[in-house]
C-alpha positions in Angstrom: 4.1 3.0 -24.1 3.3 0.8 -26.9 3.4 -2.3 -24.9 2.0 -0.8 -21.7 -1.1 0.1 -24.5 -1.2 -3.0 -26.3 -1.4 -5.0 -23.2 -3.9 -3.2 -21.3 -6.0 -4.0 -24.9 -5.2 -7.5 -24.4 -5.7 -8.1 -20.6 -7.5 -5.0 -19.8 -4.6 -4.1 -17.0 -1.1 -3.3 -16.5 1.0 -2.1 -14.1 3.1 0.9 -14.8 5.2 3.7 -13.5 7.4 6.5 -14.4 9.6 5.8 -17.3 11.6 7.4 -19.8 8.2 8.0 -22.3 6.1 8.3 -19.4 6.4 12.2 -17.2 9.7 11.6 -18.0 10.5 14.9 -16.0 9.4 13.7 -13.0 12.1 11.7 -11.9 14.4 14.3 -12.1 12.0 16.7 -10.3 11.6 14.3 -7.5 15.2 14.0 -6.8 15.4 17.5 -6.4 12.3 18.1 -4.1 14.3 15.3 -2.3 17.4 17.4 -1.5 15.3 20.5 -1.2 13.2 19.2 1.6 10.1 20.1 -0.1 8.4 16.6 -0.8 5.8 17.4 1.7 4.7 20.4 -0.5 1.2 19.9 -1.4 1.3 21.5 -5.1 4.4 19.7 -5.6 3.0 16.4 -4.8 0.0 17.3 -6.7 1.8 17.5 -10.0 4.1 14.6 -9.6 0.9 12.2 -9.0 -1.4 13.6 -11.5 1.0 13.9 -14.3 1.8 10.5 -14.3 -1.7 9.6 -14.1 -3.0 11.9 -16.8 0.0 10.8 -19.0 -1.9 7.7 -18.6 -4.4 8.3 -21.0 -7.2 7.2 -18.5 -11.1 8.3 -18.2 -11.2 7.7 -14.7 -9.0 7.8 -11.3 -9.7 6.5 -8.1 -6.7 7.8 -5.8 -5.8 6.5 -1.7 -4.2 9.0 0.5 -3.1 8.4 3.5 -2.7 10.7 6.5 -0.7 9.6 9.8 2.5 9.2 10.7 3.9 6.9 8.1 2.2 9.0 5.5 3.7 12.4 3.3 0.4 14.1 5.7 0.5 13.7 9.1 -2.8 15.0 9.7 -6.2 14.4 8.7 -6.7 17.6 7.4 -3.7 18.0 5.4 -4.8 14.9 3.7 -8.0 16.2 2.6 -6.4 19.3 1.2 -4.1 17.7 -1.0 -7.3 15.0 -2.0 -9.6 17.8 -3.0 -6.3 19.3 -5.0 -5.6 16.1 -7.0 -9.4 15.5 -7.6 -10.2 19.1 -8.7 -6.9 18.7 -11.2 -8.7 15.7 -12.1 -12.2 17.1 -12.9 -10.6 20.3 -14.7 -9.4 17.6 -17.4 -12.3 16.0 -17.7 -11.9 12.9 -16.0 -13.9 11.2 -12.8 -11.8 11.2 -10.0 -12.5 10.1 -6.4 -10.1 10.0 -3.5 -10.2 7.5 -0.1 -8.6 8.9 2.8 -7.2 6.0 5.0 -5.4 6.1 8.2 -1.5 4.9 7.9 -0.7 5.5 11.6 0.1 2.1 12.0 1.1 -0.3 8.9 -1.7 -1.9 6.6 -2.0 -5.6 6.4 0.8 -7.7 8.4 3.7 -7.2 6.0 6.3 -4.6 5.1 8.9 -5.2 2.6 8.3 -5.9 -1.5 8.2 -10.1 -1.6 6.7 -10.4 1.9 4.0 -7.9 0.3 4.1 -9.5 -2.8 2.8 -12.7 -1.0 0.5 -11.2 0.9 -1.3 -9.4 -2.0 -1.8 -12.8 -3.8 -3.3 -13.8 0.0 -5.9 -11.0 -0.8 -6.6 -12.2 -4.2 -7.5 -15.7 -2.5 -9.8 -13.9 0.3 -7.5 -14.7 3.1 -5.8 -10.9 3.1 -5.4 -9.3 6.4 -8.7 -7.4 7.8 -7.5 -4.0 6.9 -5.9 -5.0 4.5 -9.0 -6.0 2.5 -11.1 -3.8 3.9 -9.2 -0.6 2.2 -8.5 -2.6 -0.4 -12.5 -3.5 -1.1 -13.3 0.1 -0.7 -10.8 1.4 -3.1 -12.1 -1.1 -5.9 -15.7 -0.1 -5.3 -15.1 3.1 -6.2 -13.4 1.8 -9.3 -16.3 0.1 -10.5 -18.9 3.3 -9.8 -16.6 5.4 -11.6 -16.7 2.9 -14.5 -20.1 2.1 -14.6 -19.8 -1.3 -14.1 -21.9 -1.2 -11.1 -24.7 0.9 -10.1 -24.3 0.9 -6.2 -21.9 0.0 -3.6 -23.6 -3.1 -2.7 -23.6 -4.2 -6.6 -20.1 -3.3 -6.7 -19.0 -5.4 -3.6 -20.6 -8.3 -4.7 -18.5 -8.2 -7.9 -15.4 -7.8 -6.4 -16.3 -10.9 -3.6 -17.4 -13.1 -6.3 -14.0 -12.6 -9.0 -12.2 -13.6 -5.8 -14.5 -16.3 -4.6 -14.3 -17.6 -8.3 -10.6 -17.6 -8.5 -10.7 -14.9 -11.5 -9.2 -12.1 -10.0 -6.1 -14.2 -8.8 -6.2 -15.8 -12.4 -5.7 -12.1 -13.9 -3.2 -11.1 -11.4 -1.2 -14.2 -12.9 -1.6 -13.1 -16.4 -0.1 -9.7 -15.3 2.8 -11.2 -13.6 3.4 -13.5 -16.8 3.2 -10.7 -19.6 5.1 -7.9 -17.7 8.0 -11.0 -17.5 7.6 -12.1 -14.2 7.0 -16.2 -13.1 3.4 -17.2 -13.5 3.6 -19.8 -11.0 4.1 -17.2 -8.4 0.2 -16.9 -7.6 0.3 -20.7 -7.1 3.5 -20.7 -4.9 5.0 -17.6 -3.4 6.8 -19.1 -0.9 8.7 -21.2 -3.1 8.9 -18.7 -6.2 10.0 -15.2 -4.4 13.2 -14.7 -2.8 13.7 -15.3 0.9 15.8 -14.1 2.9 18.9 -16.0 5.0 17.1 -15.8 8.3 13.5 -15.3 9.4 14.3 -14.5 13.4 10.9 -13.6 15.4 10.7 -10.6 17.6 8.9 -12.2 20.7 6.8 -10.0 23.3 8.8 -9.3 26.6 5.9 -9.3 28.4 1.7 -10.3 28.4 -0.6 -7.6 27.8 -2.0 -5.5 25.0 -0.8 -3.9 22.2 -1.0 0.1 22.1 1.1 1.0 19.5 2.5 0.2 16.0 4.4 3.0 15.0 4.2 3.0 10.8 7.2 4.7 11.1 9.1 2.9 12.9 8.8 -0.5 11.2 8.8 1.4 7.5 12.4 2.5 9.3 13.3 -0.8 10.3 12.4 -2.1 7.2 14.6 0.5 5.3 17.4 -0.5 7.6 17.2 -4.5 6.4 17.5 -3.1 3.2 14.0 -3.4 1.6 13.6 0.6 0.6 16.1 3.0 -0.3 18.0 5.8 1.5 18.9 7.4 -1.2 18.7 7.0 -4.7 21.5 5.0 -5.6 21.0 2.4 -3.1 20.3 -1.3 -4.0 17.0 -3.0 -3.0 16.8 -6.0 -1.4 13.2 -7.9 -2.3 13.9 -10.6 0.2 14.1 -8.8 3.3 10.9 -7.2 5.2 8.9 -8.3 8.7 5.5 -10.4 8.6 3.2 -11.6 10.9 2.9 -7.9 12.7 0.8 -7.3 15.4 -1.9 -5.0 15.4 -3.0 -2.4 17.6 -5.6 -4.1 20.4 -4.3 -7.4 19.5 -3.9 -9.4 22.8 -0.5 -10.7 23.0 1.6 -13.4 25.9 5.1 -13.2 27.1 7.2 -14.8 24.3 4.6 -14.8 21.3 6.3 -13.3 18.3 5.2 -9.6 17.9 6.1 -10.0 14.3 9.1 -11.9 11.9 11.9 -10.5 10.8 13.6 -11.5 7.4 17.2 -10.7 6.9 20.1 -11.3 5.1 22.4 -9.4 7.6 23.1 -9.9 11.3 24.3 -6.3 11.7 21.0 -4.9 10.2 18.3 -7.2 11.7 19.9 -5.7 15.1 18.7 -2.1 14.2 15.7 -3.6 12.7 15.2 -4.9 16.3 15.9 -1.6 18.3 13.4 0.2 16.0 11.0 -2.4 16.4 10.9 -2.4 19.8 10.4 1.3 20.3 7.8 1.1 17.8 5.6 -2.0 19.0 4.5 -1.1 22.7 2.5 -3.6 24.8 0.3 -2.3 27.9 -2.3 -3.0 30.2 -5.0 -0.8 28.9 -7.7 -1.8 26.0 -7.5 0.4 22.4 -9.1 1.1 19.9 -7.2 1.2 16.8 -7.8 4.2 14.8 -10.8 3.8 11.7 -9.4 3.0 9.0 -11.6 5.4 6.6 -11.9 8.5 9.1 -14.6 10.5 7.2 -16.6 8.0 5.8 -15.4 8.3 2.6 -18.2 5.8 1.4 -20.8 8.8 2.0 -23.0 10.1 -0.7 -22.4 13.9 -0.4 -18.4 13.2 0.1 -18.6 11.0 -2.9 -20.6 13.9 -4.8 -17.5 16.2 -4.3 -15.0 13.6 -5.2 -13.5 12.7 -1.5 
């Protein structure tokens, strides 16, 4: 806690988690709401995020839940439950707290796995993010600056945040992150040849020409636990290197033998289950789509703002 304190002096950011100082309960907690089937319990879920986040010492919280089929919610409405929950927790201590309610029916951005997503983040940083990506991610981080008064309005607060990246300065403190929290600098400058990779990098190609319908989230947050890049269960090892890129989004136009996505392994055995999953999860059509809004209620709005979602 010292360290996670002194640095957030020094840089004005860190990046933290649960630790052994830190809701040091909630670790154990979580394994047993694991084994209990209960993880989708709204109080439960309530106190596991917002003790951690209290235990922060912050003034202010800006929180993104998602709804959908790859999220804890599967509905829209169940999302905003446990939103106006965490923010009223919020406000009862004292502190600002606004909560974004995005759609995670399909993945966000175009990669799933941790240095595959660790890549595409620094991407972000240089303005070349996917779409969605930085269009949740924009929206997150003007709330950030309302709730800390560094701007006045969203238009102010947009600005800001396309200028540190235009400038290079949000990449440059990203980098200082990475370095004082032990990690290799020279990451932000080259990803590809600083994060692990994995053995093979096999694309899943389109059987046929038409347009994309579906991206199950699930299914490719599935496939990519199967390659090894989440865990099953808790004593499982995580591979960094493994994950899928390049994915296909819903509406996208797509001909017979262009890759629907890339798969990294480091295991013959797994990147064939990757693949089944994959394919029941990516389907390709005749019809147009629209893919599903991103921020469903307009979370941007004045009188959802006023009540904290």
């Amino acid at each position: 806690m010292e360290e996670y304190g002194a640095q957030v002096g020094r840089l004005g950011c860190a990046l933290i988690g649960q630790t052994s100082d830190l809701a040091p309960a909630d670790k154990k907690l979580y394994a047993l709401w694991d084994v209990t089937t209960t993880v989708e319990c709204v109080p439960l879920i309530c106190g596991s995020i917002m003790c951690k986040k209290l235990a922060e010492g912050l003034d202010a919280l800006v929180l993104d839940v998602k709804f959908g089929r790859a999220a804890f919610m599967k509905e829209l409405a169940d999302a905003r439950a446990l939103a106006e929950a965490m923010v009223e927790i919020g406000q009862t201590r004292g502190k600002g707290v606004r909560a974004l309610i995005t759609a995670m029916d399909q993945p966000l951005g175009r990669a799933v796995g941790n240095a595959v997503e660790v890549a595409e983040s620094i991407a972000c940083l240089r303005g070349a993010g996917p779409d969605d990506l930085m269009e949740v991610t924009t929206a997150l981080g003007v709330e950030m600056l309302l709730l800390g008064g560094v701007a006045g309005d969203d238009q102010s607060a947009r600005d800001r945040l396309a200028g540190v990246i235009a400038d290079g300065s949000a990449l440059r403190k990203f980098q200082q992150i990475v370095e004082a929290q032990g990690g290799d600098p020279r990451v932000c400058d080259a990803p590809d040849e600083v994060l692990p990779r994995a053995k093979q990098a096999v694309p899943l190609v389109a059987e046929r020409v038409g347009i994309v319908q579906d991206v199950d989230g699930m299914a490719v947050a599935l496939a990519a636990l199967r390659l090894g890049a989440g865990r099953a269960k808790a004593e499982d090892l995580v591979d960094p290197a493994v994950g899928i890129t390049a994915l296909v989004k819903v509406g996208e136009v797509v001909a017979k033998g262009e890759p629907l996505c890339i798969v990294h392994a480091n295991d013959d055995e797994a990147w064939a289950e990757a693949e089944v999953r994959l394919r029941d999860g990516i389907r390709v059509g005749d019809s147009p789509v629209t893919p599903l809004p991103l921020l469903p209620i307009g979370s941007g709005e004045a009188e959802l703002r006023d009540a904290g979602v």
